[in-house]
C-alpha positions as CSV (number, residue, x, y, z in Angstrom):
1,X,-43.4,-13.9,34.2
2,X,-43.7,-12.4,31.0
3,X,-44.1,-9.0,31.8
4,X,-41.7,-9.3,34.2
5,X,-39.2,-10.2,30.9
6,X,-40.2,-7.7,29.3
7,X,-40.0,-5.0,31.5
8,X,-36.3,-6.6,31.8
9,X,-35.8,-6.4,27.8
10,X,-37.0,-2.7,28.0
11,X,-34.2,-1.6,30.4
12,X,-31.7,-3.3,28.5
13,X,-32.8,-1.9,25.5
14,X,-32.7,1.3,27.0
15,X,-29.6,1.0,28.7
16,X,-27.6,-0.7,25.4
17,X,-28.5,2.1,23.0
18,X,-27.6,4.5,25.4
19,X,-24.3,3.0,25.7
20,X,-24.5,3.2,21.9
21,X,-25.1,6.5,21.4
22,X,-22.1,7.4,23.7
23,X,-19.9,5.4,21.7
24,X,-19.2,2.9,24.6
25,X,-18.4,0.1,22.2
26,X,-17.3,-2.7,24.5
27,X,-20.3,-1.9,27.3
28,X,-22.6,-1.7,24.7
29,X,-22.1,-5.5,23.0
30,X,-22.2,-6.9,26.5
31,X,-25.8,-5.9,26.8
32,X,-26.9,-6.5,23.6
33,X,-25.3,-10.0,23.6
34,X,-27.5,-10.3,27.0
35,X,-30.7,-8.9,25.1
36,X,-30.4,-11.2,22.1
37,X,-30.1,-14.2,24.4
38,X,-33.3,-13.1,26.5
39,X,-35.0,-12.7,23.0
40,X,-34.3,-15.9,21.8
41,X,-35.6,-17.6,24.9
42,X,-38.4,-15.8,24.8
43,X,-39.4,-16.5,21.3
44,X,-38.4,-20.8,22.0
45,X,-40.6,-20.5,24.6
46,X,-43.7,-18.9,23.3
47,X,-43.3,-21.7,20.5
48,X,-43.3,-24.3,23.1
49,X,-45.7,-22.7,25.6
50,X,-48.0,-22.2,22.8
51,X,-47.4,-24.7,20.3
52,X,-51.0,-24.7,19.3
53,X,-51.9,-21.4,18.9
54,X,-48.7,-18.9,19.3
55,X,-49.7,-15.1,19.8
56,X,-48.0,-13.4,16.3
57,X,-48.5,-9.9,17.6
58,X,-46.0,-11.2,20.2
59,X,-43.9,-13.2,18.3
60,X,-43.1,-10.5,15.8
61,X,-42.4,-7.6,18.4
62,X,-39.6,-10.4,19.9
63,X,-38.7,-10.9,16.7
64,X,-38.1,-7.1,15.5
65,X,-36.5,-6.8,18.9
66,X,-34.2,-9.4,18.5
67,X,-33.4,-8.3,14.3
68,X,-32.7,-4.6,15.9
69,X,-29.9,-5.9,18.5
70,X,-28.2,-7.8,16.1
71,X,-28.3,-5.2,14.3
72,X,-27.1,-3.1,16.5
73,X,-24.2,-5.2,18.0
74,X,-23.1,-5.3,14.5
75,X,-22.7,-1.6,14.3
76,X,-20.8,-1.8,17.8
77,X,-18.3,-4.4,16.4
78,X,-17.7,-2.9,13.3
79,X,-16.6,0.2,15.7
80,X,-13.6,-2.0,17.4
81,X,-13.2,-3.1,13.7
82,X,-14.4,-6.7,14.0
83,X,-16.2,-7.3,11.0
84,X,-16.0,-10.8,11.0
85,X,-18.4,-10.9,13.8
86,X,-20.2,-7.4,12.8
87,X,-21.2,-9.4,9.7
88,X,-22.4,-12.5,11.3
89,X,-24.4,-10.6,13.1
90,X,-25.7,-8.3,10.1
91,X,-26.8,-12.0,8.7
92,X,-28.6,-13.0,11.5
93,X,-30.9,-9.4,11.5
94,X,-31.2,-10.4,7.6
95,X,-32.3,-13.6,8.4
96,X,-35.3,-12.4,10.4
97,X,-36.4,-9.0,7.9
98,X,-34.6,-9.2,4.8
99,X,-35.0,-5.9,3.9
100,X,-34.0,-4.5,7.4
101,X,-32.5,-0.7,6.8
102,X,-30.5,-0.3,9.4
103,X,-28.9,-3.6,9.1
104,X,-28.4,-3.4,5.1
105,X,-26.8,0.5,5.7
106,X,-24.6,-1.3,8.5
107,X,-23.6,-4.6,6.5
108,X,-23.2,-2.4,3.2
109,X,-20.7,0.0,5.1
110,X,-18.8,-3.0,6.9
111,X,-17.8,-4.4,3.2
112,X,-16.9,-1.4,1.8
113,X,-14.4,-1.3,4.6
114,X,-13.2,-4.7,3.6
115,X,-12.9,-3.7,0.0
116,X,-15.6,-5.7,-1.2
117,X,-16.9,-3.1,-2.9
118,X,-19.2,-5.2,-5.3
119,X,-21.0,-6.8,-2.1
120,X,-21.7,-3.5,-0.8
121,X,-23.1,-2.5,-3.9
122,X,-26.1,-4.8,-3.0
123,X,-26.8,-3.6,0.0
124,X,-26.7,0.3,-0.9
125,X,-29.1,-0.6,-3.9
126,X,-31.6,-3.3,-1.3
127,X,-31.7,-0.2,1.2
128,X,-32.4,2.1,-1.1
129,X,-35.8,0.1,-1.8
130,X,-36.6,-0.2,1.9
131,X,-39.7,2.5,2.3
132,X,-37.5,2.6,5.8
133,X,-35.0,4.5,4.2
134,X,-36.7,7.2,2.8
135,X,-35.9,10.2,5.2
136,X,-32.0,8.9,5.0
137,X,-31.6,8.7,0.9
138,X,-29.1,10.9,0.4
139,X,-26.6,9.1,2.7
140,X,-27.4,6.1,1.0
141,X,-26.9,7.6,-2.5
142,X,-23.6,9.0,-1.2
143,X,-22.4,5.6,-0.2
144,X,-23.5,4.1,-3.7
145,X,-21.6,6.8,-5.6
146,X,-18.4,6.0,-3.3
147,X,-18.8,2.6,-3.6
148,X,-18.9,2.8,-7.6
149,X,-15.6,5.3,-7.9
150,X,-13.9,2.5,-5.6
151,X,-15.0,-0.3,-7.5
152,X,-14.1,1.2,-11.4
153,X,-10.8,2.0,-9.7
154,X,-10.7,-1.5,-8.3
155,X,-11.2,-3.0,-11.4
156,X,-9.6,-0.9,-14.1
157,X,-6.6,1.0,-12.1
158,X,-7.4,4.2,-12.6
159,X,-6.4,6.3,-10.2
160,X,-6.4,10.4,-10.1
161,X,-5.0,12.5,-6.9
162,X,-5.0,15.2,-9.6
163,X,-7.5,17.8,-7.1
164,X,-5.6,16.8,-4.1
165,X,-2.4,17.8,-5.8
166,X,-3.4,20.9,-6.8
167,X,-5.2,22.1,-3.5
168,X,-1.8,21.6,-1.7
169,X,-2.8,18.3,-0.4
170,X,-5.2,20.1,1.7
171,X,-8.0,18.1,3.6
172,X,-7.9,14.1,4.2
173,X,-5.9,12.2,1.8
174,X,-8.3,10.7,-1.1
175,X,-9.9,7.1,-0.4
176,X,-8.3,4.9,-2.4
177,X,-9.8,1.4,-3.5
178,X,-7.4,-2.1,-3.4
179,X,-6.2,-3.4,-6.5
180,X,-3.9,-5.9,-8.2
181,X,-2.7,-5.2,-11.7
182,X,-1.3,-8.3,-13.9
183,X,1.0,-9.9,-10.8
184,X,1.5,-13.4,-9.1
185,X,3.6,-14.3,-6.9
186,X,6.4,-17.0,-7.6
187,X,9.6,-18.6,-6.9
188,X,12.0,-16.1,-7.3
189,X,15.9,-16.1,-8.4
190,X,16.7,-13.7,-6.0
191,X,15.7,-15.0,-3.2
192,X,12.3,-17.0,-1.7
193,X,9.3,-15.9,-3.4
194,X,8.7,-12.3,-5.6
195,X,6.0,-10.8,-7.4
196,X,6.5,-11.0,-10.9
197,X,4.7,-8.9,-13.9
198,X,2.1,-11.2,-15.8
199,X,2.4,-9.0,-19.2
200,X,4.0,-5.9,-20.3
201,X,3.5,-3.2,-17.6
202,X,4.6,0.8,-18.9
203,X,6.5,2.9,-16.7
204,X,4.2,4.5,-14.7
205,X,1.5,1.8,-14.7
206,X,-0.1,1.0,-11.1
207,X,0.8,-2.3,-10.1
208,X,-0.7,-2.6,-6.9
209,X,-2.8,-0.4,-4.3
210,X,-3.1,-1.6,-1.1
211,X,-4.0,-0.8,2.1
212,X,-1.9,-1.4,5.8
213,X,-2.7,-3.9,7.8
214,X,-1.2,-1.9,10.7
215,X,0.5,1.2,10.7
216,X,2.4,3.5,13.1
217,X,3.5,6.9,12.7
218,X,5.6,9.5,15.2
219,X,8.0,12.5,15.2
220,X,11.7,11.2,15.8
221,X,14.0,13.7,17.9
222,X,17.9,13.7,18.2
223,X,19.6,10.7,18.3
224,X,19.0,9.2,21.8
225,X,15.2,10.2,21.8
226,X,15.2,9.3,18.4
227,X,16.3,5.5,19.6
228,X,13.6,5.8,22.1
229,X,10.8,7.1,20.1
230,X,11.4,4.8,17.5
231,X,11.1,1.7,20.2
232,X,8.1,2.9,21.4
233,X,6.7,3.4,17.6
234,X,7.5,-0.6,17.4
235,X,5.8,-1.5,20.4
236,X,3.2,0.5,19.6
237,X,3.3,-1.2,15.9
238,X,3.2,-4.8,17.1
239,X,0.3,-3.9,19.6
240,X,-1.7,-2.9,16.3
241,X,-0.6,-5.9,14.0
242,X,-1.7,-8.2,16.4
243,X,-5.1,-6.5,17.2
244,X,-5.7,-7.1,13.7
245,X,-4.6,-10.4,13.0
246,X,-6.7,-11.4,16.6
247,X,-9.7,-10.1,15.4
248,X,-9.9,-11.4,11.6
249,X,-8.7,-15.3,10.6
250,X,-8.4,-13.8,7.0
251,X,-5.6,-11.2,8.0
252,X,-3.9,-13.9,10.5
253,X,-4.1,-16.5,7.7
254,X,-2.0,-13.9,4.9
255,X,0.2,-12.9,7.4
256,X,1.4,-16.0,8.5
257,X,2.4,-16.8,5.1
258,X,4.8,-14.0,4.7
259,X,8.7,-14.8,4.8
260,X,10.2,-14.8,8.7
261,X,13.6,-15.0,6.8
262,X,14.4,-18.6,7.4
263,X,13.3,-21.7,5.1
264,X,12.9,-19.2,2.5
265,X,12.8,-22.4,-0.3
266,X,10.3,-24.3,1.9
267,X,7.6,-21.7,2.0
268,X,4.4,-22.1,-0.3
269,X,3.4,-19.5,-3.2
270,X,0.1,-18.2,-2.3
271,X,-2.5,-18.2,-4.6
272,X,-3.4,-14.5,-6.1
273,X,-6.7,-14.9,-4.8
274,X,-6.0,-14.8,-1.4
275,X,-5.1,-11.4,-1.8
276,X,-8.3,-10.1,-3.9
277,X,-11.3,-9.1,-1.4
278,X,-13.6,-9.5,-3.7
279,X,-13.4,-13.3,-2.9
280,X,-14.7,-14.7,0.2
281,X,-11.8,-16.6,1.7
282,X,-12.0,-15.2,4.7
283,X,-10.0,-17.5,6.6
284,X,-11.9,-20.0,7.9
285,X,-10.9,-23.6,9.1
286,X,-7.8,-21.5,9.6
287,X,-6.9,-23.1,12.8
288,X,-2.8,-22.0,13.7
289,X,-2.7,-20.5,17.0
290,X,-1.3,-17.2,17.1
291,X,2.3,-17.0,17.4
292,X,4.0,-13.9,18.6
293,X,7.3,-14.8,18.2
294,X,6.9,-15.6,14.4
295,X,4.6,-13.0,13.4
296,X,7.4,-10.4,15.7
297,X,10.4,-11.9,12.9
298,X,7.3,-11.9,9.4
299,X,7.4,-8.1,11.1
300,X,10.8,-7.5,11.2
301,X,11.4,-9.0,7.6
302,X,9.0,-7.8,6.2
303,X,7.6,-4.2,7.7
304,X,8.3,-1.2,5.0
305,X,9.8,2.3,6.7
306,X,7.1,5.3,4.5
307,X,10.5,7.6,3.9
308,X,12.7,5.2,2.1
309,X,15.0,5.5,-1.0
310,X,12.8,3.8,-3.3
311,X,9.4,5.8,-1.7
312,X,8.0,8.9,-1.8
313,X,5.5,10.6,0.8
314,X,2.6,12.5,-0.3
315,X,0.9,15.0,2.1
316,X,1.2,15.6,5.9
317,X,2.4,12.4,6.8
318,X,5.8,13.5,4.9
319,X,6.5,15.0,8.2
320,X,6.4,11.7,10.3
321,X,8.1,8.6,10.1
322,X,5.6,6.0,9.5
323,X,6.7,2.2,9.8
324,X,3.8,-0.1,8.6
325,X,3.2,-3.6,6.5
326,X,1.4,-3.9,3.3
327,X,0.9,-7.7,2.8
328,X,1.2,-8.0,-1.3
329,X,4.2,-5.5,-1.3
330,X,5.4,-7.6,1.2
331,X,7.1,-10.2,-1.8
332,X,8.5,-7.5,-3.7
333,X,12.3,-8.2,-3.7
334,X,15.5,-5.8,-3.5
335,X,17.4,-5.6,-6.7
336,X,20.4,-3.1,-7.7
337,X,18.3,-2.8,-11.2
338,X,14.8,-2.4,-10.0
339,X,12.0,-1.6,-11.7
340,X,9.1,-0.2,-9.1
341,X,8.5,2.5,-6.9
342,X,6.1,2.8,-3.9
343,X,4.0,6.3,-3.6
344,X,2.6,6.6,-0.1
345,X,-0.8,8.5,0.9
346,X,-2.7,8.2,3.6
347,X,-2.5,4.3,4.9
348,X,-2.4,3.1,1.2
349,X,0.9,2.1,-0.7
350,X,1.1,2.6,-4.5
351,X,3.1,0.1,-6.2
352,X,3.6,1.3,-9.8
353,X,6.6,0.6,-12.6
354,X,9.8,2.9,-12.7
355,X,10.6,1.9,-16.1
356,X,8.9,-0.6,-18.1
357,X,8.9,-3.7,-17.3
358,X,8.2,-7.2,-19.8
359,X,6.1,-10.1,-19.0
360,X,7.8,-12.5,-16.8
361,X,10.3,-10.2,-15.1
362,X,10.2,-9.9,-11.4
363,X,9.0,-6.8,-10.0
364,X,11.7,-4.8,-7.6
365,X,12.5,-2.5,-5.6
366,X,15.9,-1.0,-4.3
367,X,16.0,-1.4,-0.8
368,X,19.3,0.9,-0.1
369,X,20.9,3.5,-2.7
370,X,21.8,1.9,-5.7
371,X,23.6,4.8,-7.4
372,X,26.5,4.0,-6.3
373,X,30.0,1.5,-7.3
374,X,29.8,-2.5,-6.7
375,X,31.6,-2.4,-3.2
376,X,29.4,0.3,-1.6
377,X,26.6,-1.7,-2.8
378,X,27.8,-5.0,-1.5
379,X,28.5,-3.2,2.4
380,X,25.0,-2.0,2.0
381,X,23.2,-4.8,1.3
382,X,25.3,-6.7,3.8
383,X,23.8,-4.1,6.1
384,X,20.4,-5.5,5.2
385,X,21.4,-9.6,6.1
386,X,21.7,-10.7,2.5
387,X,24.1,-10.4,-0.5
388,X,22.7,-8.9,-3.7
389,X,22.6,-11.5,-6.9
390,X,20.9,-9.1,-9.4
391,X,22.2,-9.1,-12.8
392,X,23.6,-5.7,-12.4
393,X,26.1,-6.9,-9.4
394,X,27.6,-10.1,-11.3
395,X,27.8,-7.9,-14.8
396,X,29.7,-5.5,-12.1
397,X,31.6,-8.2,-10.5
398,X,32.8,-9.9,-13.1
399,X,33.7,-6.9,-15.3
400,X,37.0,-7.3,-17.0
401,X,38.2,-3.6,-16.4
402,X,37.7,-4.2,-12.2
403,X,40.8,-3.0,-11.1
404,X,40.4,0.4,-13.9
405,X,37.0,1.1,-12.1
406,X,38.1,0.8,-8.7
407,X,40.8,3.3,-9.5
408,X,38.1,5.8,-11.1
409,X,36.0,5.2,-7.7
410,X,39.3,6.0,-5.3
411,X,40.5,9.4,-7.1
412,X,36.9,10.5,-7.1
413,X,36.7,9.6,-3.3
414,X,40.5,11.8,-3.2
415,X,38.9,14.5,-5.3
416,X,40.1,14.3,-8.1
417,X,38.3,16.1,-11.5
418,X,34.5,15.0,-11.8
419,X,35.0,16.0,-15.4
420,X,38.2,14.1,-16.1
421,X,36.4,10.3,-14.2
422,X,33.5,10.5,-16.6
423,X,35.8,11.1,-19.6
424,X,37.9,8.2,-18.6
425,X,35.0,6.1,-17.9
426,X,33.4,6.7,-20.8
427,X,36.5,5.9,-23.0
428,X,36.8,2.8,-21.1
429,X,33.0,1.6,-21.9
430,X,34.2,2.1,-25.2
431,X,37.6,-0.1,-24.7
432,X,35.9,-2.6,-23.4
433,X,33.0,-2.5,-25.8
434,X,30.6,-2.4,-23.1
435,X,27.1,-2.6,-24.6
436,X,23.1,-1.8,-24.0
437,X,22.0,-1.9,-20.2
438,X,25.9,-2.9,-19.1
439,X,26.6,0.6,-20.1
440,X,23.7,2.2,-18.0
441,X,25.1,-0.3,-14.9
442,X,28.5,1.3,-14.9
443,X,26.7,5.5,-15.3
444,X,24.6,4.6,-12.5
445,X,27.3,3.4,-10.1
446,X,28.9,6.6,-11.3
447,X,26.1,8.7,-11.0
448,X,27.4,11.5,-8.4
449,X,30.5,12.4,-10.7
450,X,28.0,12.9,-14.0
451,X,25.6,14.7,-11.7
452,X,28.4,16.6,-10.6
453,X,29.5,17.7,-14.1
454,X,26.0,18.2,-16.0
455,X,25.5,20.6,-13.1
456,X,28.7,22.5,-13.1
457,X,28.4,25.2,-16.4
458,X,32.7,25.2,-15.6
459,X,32.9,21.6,-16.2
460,X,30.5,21.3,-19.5
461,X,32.6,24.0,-20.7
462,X,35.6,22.0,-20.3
463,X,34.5,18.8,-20.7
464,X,30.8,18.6,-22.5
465,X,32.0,18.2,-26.2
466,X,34.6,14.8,-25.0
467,X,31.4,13.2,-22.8
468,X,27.7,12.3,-23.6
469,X,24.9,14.8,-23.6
470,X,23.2,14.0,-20.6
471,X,20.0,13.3,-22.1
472,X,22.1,9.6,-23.7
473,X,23.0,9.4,-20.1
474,X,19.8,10.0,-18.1
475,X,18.1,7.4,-20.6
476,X,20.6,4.4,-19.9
477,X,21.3,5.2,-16.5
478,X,16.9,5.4,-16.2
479,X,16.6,2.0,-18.5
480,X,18.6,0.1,-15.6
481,X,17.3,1.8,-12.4
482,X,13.9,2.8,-13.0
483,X,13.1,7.0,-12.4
484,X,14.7,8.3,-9.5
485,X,14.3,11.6,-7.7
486,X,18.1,12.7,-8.4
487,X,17.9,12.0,-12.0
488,X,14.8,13.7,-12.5
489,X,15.9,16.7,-10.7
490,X,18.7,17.1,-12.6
491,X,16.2,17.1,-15.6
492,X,14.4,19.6,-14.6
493,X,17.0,22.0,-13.6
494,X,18.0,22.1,-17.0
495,X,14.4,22.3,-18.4
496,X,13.9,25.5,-16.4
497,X,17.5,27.0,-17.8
498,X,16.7,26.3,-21.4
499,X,13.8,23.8,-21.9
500,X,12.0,23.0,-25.1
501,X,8.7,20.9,-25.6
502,X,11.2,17.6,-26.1
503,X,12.7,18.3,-22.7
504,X,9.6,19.0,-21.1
505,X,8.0,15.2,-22.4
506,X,11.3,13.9,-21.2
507,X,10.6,15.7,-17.6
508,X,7.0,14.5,-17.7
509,X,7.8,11.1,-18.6
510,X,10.1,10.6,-16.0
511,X,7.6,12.1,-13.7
512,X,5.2,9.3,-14.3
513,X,7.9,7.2,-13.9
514,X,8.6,8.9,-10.3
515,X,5.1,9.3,-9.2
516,X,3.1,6.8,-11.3
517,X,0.2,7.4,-13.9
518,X,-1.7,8.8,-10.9
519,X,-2.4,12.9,-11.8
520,X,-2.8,15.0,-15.0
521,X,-0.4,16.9,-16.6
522,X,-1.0,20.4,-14.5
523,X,-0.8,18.4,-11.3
524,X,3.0,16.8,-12.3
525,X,3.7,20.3,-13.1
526,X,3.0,21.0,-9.9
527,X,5.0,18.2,-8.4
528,X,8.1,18.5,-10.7
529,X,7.5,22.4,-9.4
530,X,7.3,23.5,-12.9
531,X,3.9,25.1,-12.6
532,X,5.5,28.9,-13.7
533,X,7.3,27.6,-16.8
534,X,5.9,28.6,-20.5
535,X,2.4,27.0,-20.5
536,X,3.4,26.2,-24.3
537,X,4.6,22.9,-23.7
């Protein structure tokens, strides 16, 4: 009987890694899950056959055999990305050779893939002092040195795409490690819950780095395959989100607790630590059954388009249209005087301030095109199922000189002189003794007609000594909005015509405030596309 088992456990051994090597995942658990329980009957019954006097030579070959598929059906699951049961298994090999190589290479490469970089730490360093490991040390010292960038970035923020810039972003995106910069989440004015800034944060600072839970990414045609393409891309989208949240309680748990739109008042503030990898909450005693129809509204609330108006695309995926959902970004509300931009490489989202923002403000974004008047603003956000309350729209709505600004709004709309609706603008500011942040509300919702005139050499001619130099203008209009790809263009138009080293720090800075604190100063040249301008500044 016994050499009849293990004759059997020797096919299935056989058979199983075979199916491993061929990277037939699915197949390849089944038989190992069929190994493990032969093992473990074996093993009970050699204790109870031979209570007295078990044979250990025996004993520990069922033993290594058993430690070995566990180990191995962890590998296979962390393939179909199931880590929660990849790691349960990784525990169970531990628990019969603590120092098991395979199985701490495995487990250590599982929790770097769950962010938990200090975790996988310890199991680099406890396989580097397996003598089993010996023939495959370079591979582990490359996963210790990865592991150590992602956690000094995890911990301290610092991020630099600096190379990748400057090779063209040529080659794989960087990897990227999570983080959470001084944030909680909190009731919010605006509307539900928001993230709000826990101290002063500079423009440019990183807020937040996070990866997507799911993402999905196509080429859109015309407008009728467009339609269709997009629709598929959804489909496609939900498939993935609920793969995810299927296979991992943690996920399912953090996603449930996002807004579905409805009983916005009624829904709890998460505590930060939910959202940090490094602690195990994994999820669980979480016991909701999965619902499609609310996680299909959480995804229709709360899923972020890559190309949007307050985004920017770095690298190949520039050329796709990428719909995804990034869980702490997730409570970041609309406002018409944000303060935070979103940088997008690879499958990672980076949240950074547009302007600098105090302790105790809520972090935003804009959600449509904020550079334009009140009433444009209000269709918009209409558009979008909710009616903007920022401080910006009631300063706007409330504004004594109404009637004079929709008047400036219509004869710019008939075409009347850009140069002439800034002038009378401006002297109405001054009428109405419009001060500090009220005045950069009414330049940004006029911003096309001063673009239109710092550009035009005619209309500074005419009209640049009656108007403010448009470095007073880009400041306000940049204190109320944050850094914005217009604005900063217009900058560095004019630093290439006649730049000096105080235009080029207000070009850079701005930049930062674009981009984030994320390269050096050669690789913002390179993205403001000022790399052949005098190196002198």
């Amino acid at each position: 009987m016994a050499a009849a088992a293990e004759e059997q456990m020797q096919q299935l051994r056989s058979k199983a890694t075979e199916l491993l090597l061929r990277e037939e995942w699915e197949e390849s658990i089944q038989l190992y899950s069929h190994l493990i329980n032969i093992c473990q009957d074996q093993i009970s019954n050699t204790h109870h056959q031979d209570s007295n006097n078990p044979d250990p030579d025996h004993l520990s070959k069922l033993h290594k055999s058993l430690c070995l598929s566990f180990s191995n059906r962890a590998e296979a699951r962390s393939k179909l990305q199931d880590f929660t049961q990849a790691l349960k298994d990784c525990d169970q090999a531990l628990q019969i050779e603590a120092t098991h190589f395979k199985t701490l290479l495995c487990k250590g490469k599982i929790l770097l893939s769950l962010n938990r970089y200090s975790n996988a730490l310890d199991c680099f360093k406890a396989a580097l002092s397996d003598p089993q490991g010996n023939g495959n040390l370079e591979i582990v010292n490359g996963y210790l040195e990865k592991c150590k960038k992602l956690e000094f970035q995890s911990r301290t923020g610092s991020f630099d795409l600096s190379d990748w810039v400057l090779n063209g972003f040529r080659g794989k995106p960087p990897e990227l490690a999570e983080f959470i910069g001084p944030v909680l989440v909190k009731r919010s004015e605006i509307s539900g819950r928001g993230l709000f800034a826990a101290k002063n944060i500079d423009a440019g600072t990183l807020v937040l780095v996070t990866k997507a839970i799911a993402i999905e990414r196509g080429i859109l045609g015309g407008h009728d395959s467009g339609e269709n393409a997009q629709l598929v891309m959804w489909k496609n989208f939900i498939d993935k989100v609920k793969e995810v949240v299927t296979k991992c309680q943690r996920t399912q748990l953090l996603v449930s607790m996002l807004s579905t739109g409805e009983n916005e008042e009624e829904l709890e503030v998460p505590d930060m630590g939910l959202f940090r990898p490094e602690i195990e909450k994994n999820g669980n005693g979480f016991s909701e059954k999965l619902d499609m129809d609310k996680i299909l509204s959480i995804l229709d609330v709360n899923s972020l388009v890559e190309e949007a108006v307050s985004a920017k695309v770095l690298g190949k995926n520039s050329d796709f249209y990428g719909v995804g959902l990034w869980l702490l970004a997730s409570f970041i509300n609309h406002s018409c005087n944000p303060n935070a931009r979103r940088l997008h490489v690879g499958d990672y989202v980076i949240v950074h301030a547009s302007r600098d923002i105090k302790a105790g403000e809520e972090i935003t974004f804009m959600y449509f095109d904020t550079l334009f008047p009140l009433d444009k603003r209000v269709e918009m956000s209409k558009s979008w199922g909710f009616n903007c309350r920022c401080k910006r729209c009631k300063f706007e709505d409330g504004v004594c000189s109404k009637q004079e600004l929709r008047e400036i709004e219509i004869g710019l709309e008939k075409g009347a002189d850009v140069g002439g609706a800034v002038y009378r603008l401006e002297e109405g500011i001054r009428r109405w003794a419009v001060r500090g942040k009220e005045k950069g509300y009414l330049r940004a919702s006029f911003w096309a007609a001063y673009s239109a005139v710092y550009s035009s050499d005619r209309s500074i001619k005419r009209w640049g000594r009656r108007i403010p130099a448009m470095e007073a203008v880009v400041d306000s209009v940049v204190e109320v909005v944050g850094s914005d790809e217009r604005v900063l263009k217009m900058v560095v138009e004019g630093l290439k015509k006649n730049g000096g080293i105080v235009e080029f720090e207000r070009a850079m800075k701005l930049g930062r405030g674009f981009y984030g604190k994320v390269v050096k100063k050669q690789a913002m040249r390179n993205l403001l596309e000022l790399g052949i301008q005098d190196q002198s500044y």
